[in-house]
N, C-alpha and C positions, 0 to 999 in steps of 0.2 A: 566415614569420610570426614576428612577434617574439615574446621568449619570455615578456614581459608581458602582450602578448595571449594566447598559447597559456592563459596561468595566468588571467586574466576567463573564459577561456571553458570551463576545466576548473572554475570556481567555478561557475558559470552551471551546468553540470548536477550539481553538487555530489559533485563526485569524491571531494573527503575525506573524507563524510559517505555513507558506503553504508548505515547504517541505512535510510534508504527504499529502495532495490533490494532490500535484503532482504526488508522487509517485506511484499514484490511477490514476489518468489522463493518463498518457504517456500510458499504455498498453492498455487504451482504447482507445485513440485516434492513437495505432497501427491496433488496431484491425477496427475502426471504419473508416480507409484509407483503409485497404486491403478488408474486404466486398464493400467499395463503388468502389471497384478499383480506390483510389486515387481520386477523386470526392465526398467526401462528401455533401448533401446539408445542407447548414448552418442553416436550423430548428435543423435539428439532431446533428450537434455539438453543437448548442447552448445548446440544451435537456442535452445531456451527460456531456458541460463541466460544469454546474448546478447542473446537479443531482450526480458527484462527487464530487465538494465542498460540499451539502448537505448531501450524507450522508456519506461523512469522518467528518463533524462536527456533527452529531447525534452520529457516533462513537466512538467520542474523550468524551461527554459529558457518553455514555453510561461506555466507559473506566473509566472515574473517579468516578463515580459511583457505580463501579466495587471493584476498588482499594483504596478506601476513607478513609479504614481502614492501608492499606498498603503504601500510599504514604508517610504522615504523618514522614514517618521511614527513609524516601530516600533523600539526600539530592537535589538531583534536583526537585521533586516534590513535597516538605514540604510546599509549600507555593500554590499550583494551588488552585483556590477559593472553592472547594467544601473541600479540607480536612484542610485548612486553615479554614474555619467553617464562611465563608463569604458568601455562598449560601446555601440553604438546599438539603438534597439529592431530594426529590423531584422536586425541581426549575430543577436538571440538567436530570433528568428524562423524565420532562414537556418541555424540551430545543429537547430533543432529540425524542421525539413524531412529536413534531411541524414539526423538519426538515425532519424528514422523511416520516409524513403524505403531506408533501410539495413536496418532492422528489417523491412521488409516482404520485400525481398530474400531476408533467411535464411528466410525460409517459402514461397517458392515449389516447395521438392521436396517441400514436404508438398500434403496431399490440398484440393480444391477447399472442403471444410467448413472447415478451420480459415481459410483465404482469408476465406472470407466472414465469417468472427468474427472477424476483422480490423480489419473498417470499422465497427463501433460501439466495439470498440475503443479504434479513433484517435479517434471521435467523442468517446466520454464522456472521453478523457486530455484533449481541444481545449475543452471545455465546462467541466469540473469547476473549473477556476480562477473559470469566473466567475461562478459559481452563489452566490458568497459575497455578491454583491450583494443577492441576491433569494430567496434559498432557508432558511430558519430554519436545517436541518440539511445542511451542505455535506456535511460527513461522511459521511453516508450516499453522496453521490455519487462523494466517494475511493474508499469501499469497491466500489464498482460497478466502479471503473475496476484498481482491485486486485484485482480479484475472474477480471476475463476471464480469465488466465489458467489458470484452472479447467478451464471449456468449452472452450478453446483446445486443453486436455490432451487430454479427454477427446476431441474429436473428432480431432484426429492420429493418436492411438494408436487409438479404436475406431471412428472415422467415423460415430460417436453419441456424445450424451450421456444418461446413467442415468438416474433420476428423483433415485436421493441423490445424485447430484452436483451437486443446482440446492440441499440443503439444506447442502450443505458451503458453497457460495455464499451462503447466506444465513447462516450462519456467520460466515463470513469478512468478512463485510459486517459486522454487528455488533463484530466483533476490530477492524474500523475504525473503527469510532465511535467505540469502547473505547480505543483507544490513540490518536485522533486528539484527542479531547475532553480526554485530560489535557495534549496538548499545544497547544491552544487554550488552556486554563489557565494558559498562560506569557505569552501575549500579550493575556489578558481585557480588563486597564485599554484597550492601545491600540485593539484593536477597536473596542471600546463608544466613543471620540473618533471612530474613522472611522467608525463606522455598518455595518461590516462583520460580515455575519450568520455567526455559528460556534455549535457545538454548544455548548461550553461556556456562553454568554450566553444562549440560548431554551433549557436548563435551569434554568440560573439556581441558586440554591441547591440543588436535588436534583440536582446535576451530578455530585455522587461516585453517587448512588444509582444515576442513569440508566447510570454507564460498569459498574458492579456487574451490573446486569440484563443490558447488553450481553453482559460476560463470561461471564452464568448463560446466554445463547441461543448463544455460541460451546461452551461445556460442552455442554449438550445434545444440540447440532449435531453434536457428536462423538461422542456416544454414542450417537446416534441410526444414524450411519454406522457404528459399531463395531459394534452389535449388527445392520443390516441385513447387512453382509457378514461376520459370523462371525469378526470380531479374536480373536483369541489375547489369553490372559487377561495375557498381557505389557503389550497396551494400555492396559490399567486402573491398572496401577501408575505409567505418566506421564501417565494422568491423572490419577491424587491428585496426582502433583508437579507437574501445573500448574495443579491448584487453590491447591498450597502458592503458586505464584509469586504468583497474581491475587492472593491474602490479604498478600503482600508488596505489591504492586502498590496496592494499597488502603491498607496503610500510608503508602505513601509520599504519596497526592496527597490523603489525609483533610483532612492539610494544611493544603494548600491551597497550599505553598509552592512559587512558581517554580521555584527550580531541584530541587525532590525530584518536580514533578511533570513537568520535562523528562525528570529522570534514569528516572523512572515509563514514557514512551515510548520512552526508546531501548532499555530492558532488556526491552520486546516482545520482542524479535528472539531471545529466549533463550525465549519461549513457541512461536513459529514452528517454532522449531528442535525443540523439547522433542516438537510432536505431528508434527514429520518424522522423530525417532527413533524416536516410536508407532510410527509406519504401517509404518515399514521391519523393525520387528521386530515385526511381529504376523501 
């Protein structure tokens, strides 16, 4: 393989940009401390932190694939190797087969439950692209698809899932709308030319308020978890500090300003992290 090709197709799952695997990682590897009670063994992290690089890279490749018509139009993604006409749609297709016939490989020593959370899985990462057509709030179905690895944990490690583990999910679903809607806000003007439904645009002017609430049902969500299983009052102190963040977070995209409200979504990934230090010290 040429090494210009090698480089379209490490673009195509967006190698240089791991902010999204992270933002897929952190709620797993919440989820995947609180089933092992903070003991994970290192097969099973290694499984999970692999198998979401792989299939947020199968889903970045399926995403463009998706939008190949519609980038083309967006100034920040006029140039990604598929609608730039530097791979074919197929290549990204065949990119995104590969990593998730791979990804499903690293989980067959795990238990027949997590197997089967598998297959809505790949379903909702194969769908979510194109819900933008027809869906007011796509958002919400990122979060769905960032969210499996939750369930995923909990049934490896416990061959069930808890009842708070479905409110961590819904959680976490929110933290995406929250951080997906500021970054919708980068690309509002081109949307609204293509007709493409994002959260940002069916809020409309209450779009800071809506990602606020979101982050008030993420807060919750965690405190709701924290007090069901008896956190250590260690908990509480990161979570005043990631109410400090969201009030940061809030400054930034009050805004409105593209680049403070990109800067606003990638500096997630310091929220992710902040309630993976909770969990692991409480």
């Amino acid at each position: 393989m040429k090494s210009g090709k090698l480089r379209d197709y490490l673009d195509l799952i967006r190698f240089d940009k791991p902010i999204g695997t992270l933002l897929v990682l952190w709620p797993t590897l919440w989820a995947l401390w609180l089933a092992s009670d903070r003991q994970p063994s290192f097969s099973y992290f290694l499984i999970f932190l692999l198998g979401t690089f792989l299939m947020r890279s199968a889903g970045c490749a399926i995403n463009d694939f998706a939008d190949r018509n519609f980038d083309k139009h967006v100034e920040r993604t006029q140039d990604r190797p598929l609608t730039a006409g530097r791979i074919a749609s197929w290549e990204a297709l065949m990119v995104a087969g590969v990593l998730a016939i791979l990804a499903f490989m690293l989980i067959l020593p795990l238990n027949i439950f997590t197997k089967i959370l598998s297959v809505p899985a790949l379903l909702v990462a194969i769908i979510y692209p194109f819900t933008k057509r027809f869906f007011s709030i796509p958002q919400a179905i990122l979060g769905i698809a960032f969210s499996m690895g939750i369930p995923m944990s909990y049934a490896a490690v416990q061959n069930e899932i808890p009842a708070y583990a479905w409110i961590l999910v819904l959680a976490n679903i929110a933290w995406a709308i929250a951080y997906d809607t500021a970054y919708a806000m980068v690309d509002r003007n081109d949307d609204l030319k293509l007709g493409i439904k994002t959260s940002a645009i069916t809020f409309g002017r209450h779009e800071v308020l809506a990602v606020l609430i979101c982050y008030g049902i993420l807060m919750f969500g965690f405190a709701y978890v924290a007090w069901s299983q008896n956190f250590s009052p260690i908990f509480w102190l990161f979570w005043v500090l990631a109410g400090a963040l969201i009030f940061h977070y809030y400054q930034l995209i009050k805004t409105r300003d593209r680049a403070k409200c990109f800067q606003a979504f990638k500096q997630n990934n310091w929220l992710g992290a902040l309630f993976f230090i909770a969990i692991a010290c409480s």
